[in-house]
C-alpha positions as CSV (number, residue, x, y, z in Angstrom):
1,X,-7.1,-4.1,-18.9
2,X,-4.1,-6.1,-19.9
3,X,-1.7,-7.2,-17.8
4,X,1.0,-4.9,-20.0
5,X,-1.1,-1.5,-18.9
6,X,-1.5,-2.4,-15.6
7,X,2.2,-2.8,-14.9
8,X,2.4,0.5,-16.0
9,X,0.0,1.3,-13.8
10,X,1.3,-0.2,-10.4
11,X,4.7,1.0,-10.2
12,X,6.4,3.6,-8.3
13,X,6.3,4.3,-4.4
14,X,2.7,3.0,-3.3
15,X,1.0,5.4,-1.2
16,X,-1.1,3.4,1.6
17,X,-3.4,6.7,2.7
18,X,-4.7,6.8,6.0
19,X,-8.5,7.0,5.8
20,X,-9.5,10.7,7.8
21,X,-11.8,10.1,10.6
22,X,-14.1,13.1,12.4
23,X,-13.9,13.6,16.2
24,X,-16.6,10.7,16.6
25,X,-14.6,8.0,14.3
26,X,-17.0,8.5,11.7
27,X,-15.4,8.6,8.2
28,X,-14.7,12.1,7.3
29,X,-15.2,11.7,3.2
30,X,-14.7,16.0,2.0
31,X,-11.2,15.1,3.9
32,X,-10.6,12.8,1.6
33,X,-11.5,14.9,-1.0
34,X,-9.3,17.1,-0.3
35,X,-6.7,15.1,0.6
36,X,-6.9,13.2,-2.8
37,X,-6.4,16.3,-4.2
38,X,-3.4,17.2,-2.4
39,X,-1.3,14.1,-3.4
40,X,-2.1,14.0,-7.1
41,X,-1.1,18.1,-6.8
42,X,2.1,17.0,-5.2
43,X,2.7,14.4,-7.9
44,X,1.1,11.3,-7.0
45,X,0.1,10.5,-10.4
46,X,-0.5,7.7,-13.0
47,X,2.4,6.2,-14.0
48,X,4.9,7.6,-10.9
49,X,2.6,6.8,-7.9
50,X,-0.2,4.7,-6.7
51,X,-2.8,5.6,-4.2
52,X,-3.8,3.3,-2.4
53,X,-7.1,2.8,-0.3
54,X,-8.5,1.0,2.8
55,X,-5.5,-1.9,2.7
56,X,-4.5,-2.9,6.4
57,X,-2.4,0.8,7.1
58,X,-5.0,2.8,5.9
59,X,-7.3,0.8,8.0
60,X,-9.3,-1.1,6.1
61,X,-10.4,-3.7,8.3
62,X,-11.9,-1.1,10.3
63,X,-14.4,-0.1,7.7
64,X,-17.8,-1.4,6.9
65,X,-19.2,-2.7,3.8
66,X,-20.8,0.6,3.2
67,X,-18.1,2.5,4.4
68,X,-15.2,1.4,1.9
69,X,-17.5,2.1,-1.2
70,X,-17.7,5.3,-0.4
71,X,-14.3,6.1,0.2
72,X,-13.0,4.7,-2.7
73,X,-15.5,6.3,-4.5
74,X,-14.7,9.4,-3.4
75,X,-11.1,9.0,-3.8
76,X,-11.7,8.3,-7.5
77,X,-13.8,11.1,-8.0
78,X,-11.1,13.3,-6.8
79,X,-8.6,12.2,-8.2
80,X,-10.1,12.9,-11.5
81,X,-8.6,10.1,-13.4
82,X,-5.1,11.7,-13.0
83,X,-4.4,8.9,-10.3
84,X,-4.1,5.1,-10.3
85,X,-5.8,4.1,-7.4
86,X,-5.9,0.8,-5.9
87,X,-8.0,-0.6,-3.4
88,X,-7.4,-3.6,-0.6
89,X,-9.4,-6.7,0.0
90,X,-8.6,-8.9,2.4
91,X,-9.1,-11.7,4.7
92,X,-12.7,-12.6,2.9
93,X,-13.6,-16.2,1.1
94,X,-13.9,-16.1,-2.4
95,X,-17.4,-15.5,-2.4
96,X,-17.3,-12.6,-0.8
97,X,-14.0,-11.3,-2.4
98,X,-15.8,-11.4,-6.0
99,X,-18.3,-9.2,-4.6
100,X,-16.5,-6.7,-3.7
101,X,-13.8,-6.4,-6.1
102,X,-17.0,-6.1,-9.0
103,X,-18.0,-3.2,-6.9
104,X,-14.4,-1.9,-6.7
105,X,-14.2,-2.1,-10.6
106,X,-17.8,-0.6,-10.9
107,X,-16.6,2.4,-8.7
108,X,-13.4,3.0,-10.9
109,X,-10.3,1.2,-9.1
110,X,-8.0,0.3,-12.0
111,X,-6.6,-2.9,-9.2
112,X,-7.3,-4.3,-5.9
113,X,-4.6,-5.6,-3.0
114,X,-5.9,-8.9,-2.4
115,X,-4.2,-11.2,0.8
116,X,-5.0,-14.8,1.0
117,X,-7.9,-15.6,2.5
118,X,-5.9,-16.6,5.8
119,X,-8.7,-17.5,7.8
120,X,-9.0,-20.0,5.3
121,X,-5.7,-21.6,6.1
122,X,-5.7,-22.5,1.9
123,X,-3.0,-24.8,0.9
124,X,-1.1,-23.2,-2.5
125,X,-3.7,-25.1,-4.6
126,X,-6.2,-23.4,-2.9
127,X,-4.6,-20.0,-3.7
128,X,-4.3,-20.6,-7.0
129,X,-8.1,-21.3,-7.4
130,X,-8.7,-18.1,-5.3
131,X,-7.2,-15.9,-7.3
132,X,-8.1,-17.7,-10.6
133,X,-11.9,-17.3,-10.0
134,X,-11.4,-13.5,-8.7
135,X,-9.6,-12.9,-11.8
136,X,-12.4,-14.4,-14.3
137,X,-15.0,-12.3,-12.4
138,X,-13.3,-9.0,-13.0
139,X,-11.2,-6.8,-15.8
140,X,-9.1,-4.9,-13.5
141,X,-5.4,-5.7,-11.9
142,X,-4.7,-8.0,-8.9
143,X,-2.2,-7.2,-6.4
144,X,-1.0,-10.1,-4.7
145,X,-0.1,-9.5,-1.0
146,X,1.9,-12.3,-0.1
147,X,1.9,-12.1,4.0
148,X,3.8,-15.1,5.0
149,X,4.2,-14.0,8.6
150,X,1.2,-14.7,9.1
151,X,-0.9,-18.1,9.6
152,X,-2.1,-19.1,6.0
153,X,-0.5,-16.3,4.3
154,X,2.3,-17.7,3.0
155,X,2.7,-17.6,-1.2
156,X,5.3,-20.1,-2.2
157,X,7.5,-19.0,-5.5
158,X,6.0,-21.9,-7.8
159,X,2.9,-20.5,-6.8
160,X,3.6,-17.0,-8.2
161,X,5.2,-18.5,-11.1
162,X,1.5,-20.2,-11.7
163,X,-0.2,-17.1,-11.1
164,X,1.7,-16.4,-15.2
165,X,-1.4,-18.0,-16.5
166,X,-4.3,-15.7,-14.3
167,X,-4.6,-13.0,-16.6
168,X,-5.6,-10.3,-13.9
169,X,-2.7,-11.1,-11.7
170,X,-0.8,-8.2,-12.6
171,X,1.3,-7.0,-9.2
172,X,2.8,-9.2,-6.1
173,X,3.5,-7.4,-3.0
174,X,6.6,-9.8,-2.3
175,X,9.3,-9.7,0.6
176,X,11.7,-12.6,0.6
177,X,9.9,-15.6,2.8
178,X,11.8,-17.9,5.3
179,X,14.3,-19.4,3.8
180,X,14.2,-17.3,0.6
181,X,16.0,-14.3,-0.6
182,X,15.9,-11.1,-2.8
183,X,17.4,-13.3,-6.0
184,X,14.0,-15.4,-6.1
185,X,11.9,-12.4,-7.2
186,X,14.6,-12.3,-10.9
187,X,12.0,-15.7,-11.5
188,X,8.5,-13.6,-12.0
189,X,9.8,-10.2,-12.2
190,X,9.7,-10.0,-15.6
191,X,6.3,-11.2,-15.6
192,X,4.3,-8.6,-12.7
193,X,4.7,-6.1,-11.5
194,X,6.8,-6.8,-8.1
195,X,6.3,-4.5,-5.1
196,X,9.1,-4.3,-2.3
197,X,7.1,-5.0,0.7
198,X,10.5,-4.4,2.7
199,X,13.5,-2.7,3.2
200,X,15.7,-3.5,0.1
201,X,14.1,-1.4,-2.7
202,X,17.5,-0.8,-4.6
203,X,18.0,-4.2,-5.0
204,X,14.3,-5.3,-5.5
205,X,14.5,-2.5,-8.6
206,X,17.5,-3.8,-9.6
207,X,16.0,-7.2,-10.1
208,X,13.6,-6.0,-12.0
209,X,11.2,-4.8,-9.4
210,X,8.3,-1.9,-9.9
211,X,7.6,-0.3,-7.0
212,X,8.1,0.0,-2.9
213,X,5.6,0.1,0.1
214,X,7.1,2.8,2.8
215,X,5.3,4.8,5.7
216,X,6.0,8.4,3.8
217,X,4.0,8.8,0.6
218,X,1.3,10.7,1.1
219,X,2.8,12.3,4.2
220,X,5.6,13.7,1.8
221,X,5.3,12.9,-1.9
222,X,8.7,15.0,-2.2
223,X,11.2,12.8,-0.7
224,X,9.4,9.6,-2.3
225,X,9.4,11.0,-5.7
226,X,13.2,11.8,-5.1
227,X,13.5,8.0,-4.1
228,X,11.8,6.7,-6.9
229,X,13.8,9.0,-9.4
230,X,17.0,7.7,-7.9
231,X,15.2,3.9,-8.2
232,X,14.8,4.7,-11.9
233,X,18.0,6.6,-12.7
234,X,19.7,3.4,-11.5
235,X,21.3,4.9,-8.8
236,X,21.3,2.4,-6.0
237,X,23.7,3.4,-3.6
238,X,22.4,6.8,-3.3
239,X,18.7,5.5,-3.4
240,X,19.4,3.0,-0.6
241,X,21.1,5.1,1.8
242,X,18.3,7.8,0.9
243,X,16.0,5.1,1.6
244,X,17.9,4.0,5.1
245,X,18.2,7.6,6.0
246,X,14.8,8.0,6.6
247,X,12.7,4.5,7.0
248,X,15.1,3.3,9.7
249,X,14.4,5.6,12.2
250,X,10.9,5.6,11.7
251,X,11.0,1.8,12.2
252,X,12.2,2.3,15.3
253,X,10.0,5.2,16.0
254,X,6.9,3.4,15.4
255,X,7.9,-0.2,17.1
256,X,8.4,1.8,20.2
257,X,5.1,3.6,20.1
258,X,3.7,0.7,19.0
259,X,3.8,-0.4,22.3
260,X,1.2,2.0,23.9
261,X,-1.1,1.2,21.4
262,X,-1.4,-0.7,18.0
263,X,-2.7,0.1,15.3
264,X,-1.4,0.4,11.8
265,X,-2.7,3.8,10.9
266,X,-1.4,5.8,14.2
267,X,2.0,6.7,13.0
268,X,1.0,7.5,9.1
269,X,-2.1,9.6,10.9
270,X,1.0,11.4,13.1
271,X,2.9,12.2,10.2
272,X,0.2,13.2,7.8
273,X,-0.9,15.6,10.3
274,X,3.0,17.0,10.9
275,X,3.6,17.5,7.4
276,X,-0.2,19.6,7.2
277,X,-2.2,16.5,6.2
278,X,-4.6,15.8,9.2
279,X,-7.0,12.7,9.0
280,X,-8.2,12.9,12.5
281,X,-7.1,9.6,14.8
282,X,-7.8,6.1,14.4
283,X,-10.5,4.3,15.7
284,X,-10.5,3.0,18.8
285,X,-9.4,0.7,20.4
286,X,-6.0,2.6,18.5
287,X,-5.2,5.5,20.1
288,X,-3.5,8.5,18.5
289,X,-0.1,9.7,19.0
290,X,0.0,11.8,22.6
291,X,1.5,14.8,22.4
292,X,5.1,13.6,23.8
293,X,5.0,11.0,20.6
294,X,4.2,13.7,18.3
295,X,7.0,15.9,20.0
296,X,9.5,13.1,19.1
297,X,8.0,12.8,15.7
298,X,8.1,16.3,15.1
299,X,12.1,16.3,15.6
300,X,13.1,13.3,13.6
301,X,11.6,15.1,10.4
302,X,12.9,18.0,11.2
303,X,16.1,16.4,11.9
304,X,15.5,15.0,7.7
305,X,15.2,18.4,6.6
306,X,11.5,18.1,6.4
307,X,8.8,21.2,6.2
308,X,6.9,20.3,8.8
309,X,4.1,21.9,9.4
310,X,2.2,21.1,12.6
C-alpha cells in the first residue's frame, strides 16, 4: 500500500484493545472474537477508527512470540476486513523487527506501531536505518511511536522530516518533546499521518493532525466517535472541552491506582469490563482493579453520563 491509502487508513481515535486473558492468564482468543466484533458493530471501522493490537496498553510485551500471532490473527479474522487493524512491535533489533512485521503483513495487519529499538540506545542515524530496512522488507504502513521519555526513544523533528523518503512510514505517534511544541508537527503533517499521543487533540487536528490515542475507545466507541466528529467538523472548543471532560479525570484516576499496581492494561481492563466488555485481568505481576477501585470507577462514568453496565 501507498503511503496515500494508508493515511486514510490510520486516522481517527486509535483504539489500543486490551488483550482478554482467562482465569489462569492464558490468552482468552473466542474473547477476542467477540470483542472484535463488538467494536466494529459499535463503529470502529475503516476509515473512522483503528484497532489496535498487543502495543504496550494492550499488553503486548506480555505476550509471547506464539501468542501475538494468534491474536492478531484472530482479530483480523473477526473483524472481517471491515476494520483497519494495526499491530505493535517494539523494543526488538532490526533483525528481529523484520521478522515479525513479515508475519504481521502475512496475517493481514494493514500497519504496525513500531518504537525505537530503545535497548539499542540508536543515535537518529541509527533510526533512520531502522526504519529504512523495516520498510524495504514489508508493503504495509509504519507507525512511528516516538517515546522520548524514555532512554533511546527520543525522535528528533529532522529525523521525521527524513522519514519523507521511507516509503512505508506512513503514521508518527508524536507528542511535542522537551523543548518542542505543538507548532513543530505543521513541518511533517502534511506528509503522515500524525497521531496525538497527548492531551491536545484539537490543536494537533487543527495542524493538520489524523488521529488521537485516549484510554476510552473500545471501552465506549460512542463518546470517541462523537469526539472525532467534533475533531472533523472543526469544532475545537467543543471537542477539547469534550475531550478534557472526560480524559482528565481518568488521568487522575489511573495515576492514583497506579500506585497499588502498574501495569498499563489494568484501568482499560476496569473500564472495558464496566461498560460490558470483560477481558479478564492482567497478568501478573499487574493486579486488577479491587473492588473499591472499580467502585470509584463505576461513579466517574456514571457521573459522564455513561451506560455502564457492570
Amino acid at each position: 500500500m501507498d503511503r496515500a491509502t494508508l493515511r486514510g487508513l490510520i486516522k481517527g481515535p486509535i483504539a489500543t484493545v486490551p488483550t482478554p486473558f482467562d482465569d489462569d492468564f492464558e490468552v482468552d482468543y473466542g474473547r477476542m472474537h467477540e470483542l472484535t466484533q463488538q467494536w466494529v458493530d459499535e463503529g470502529l471501522v475503516k476509515g473512522t477508527a483503528v484497532i489496535k493490537v498487543a502495543a504496550a496498553m494492550g499488553e503486548g510485551p506480555m505476550l509471547s512470540d506464539e501468542e501475538w500471532p494468534a491474536l492478531l490473527r484472530t482479530t483480523v479474522q473477526a473483524a472481517n476486513d471491515k476494520a483497519s487493524i494495526v499491530c505493535g512491535l517494539h523494543y526488538k533489533d532490526t533483525k528481529r523487527t523484520i521478522e515479525d512485521a513479515k508475519q504481521a503483513q502475512d496475517l493481514g495487519a494493514i500497519g504496525l506501531q513500531v518504537c525505537p529499538p530503545i535497548f539499542n540506545l540508536p543515535s537518529q542515524d541509527d533510526l533512520i536505518d531502522y526504519y529504512s530496512d523495516l520498510s524495504d522488507a514489508i508493503d504495509i504502513g509504519i507507525m512511528v511511536y516516538c517515546t522520548q521519555w524514555m532512554p533511546g526513544g527520543l525522535v528528533e523533528v529532522d529525523t521525521i522530516l527524513r522519514m519523507k523518503d521511507i516509503p512505508q512510514v506512513a503514521s508518527i505517534k508524536w507528542s511535542p518533546p522537551p523543548g518542542g511544541n505543538h507548532e513543530d508537527m505543521a513541518q511533517f503533517s502534511d506528509i503522515f499521518s500524525v497521531i496525538e499521543n497527548g492531551d491536545s487533540p484539537a490543536r494537533s487536528h487543527e495542524l493538520g493532525g489524523n488521529g488521537y490515542i485516549n484510554l476510552t475507545a473500545e471501552a465506549y466507541p460512542p463518546h470517541d466517535l462523537k469526539m472525532w466528529g467534533l475533531l472533523e467538523q472543526r469544532q475545537y472548543t467543543e471537542a477539547q472541552a469534550l475531550w478534557d471532560e472526560i480524559n482528565a479525570p481518568l488521568r487522575e484516576y489511573s495515576a492514583k491506582v497506579d500506585t497499588r499496581s502498574g501495569g498499563q492494561g489494568r484501568v482499560k481492563k476496569g473500564l472495558s469490563y464496566l461498560m460490558g466488555k470483560p477481558a479478564g485481568s492482567s497478568r501478573p505481576p499487574s493486579k486488577p482493579l479491587n473492588i473499591k477501585e472499580l467502585d470509584e470507577l463505576r461513579e466517574i462514568l456514571v457521573g459522564f453520563g455513561w451506560p455502564v453496565v457492570n
